[in-house]
C-alpha positions in Angstrom: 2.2 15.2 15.2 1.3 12.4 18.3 -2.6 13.4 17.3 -2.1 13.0 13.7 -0.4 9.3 14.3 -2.6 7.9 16.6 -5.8 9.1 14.4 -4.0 6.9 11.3 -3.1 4.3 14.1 -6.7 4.2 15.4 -8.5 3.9 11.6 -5.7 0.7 11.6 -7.1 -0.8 14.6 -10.7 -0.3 13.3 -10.0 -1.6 10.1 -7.8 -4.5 12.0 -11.2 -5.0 14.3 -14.0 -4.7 11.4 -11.9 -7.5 9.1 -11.2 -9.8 12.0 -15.0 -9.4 13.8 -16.8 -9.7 10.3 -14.3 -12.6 8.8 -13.6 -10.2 5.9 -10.7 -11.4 3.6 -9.4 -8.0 3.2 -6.4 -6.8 4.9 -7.3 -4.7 8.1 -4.7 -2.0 7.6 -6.3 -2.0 4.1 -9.8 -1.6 4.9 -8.5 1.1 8.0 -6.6 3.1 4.9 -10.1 3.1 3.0 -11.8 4.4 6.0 -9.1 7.1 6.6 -9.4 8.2 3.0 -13.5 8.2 2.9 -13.2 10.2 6.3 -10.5 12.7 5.0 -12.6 13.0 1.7 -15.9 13.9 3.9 -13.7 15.9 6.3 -11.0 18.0 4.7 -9.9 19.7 7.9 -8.8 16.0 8.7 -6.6 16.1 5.9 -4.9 19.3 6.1 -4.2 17.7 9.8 -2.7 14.8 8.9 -1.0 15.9 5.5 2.4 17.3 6.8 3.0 13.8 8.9 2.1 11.9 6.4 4.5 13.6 4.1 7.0 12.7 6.2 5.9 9.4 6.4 5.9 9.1 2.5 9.3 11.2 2.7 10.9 8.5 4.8 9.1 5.5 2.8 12.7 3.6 2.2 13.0 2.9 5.9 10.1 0.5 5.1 12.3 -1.6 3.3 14.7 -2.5 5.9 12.9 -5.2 7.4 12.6 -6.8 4.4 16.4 -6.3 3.7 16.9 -8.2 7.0 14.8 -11.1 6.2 16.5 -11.6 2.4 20.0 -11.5 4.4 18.6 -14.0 6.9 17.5 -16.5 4.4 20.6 -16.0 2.2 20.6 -20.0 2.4 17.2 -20.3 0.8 17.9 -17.3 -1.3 21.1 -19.4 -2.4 18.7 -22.7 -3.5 15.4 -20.9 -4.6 17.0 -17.5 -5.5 16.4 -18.1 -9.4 12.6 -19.3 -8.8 12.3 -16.0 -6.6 13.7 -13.9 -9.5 11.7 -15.4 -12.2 8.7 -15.0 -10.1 9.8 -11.2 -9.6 10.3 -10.8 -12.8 7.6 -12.0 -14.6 5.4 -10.4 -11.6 6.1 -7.4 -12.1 6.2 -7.6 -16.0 2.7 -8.6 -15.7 1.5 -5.9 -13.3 3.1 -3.0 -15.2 1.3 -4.2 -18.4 -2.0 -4.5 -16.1 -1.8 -0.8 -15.0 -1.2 -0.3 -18.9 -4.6 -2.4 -19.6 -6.4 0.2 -17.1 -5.4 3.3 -17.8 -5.8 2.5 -22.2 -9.1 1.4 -20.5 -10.0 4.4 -18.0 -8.9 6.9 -20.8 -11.3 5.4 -23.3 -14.1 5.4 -20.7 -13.8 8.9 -20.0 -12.6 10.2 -23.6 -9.2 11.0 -22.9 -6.5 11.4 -25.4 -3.5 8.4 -25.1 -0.9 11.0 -26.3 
């Protein structure tokens, strides 16, 4: 298990390191997840390593949401003044993305001759 999280900690640093020493404008943990993916995809026994800890990972996702839950109750003052901007802006967000992901996959399916029902 400690091998398996410091090989998805150490693709994080990398991709942390590559963004920060090249000025990229992606996220390091995201470029560091696209390198673990390319790696596990050209190295399968890497997977098969790191699938049971990530499933827990994934298995414990909602933990990942505490810190968030801390910082809403911190800011209940803002939340109190700005909390219908924040909704509508949620709202409309996430309207807009779930009709985006509609877009693509109408769009993916057409590209490879797939059937919408």
């Amino acid at each position: 298990m400690i091998p398996a999280l410091a090989i998805i900690l150490v693709f994080q640093l990398v991709g942390e390191v590559a963004t920060r020493g090249l000025g990229l404008v992606l996220p390091g943990p995201v470029l560091g997840l696209m390198l673990l993916v390319l790696s596990c995809a050209l190295r399968p026994a890497l997977a098969q390593m790191l699938r049971p800890v990530v499933a827990g990972i994934l298995g414990h996702l909602s933990l990942f949401f505490v810190p968030a839950g801390v910082g809403v109750v911190a800011h209940l003052g803002q939340f109190r003044s700005d909390g219908l901007a924040v909704a509508l802006a949620l709202t409309v967000s996430t309207a807009l993305a779930i009709a985006a992901g509609a877009l693509v996959f109408r769009a993916v399916l057409r590209w490879t001759g797939g059937s919408e029902e």
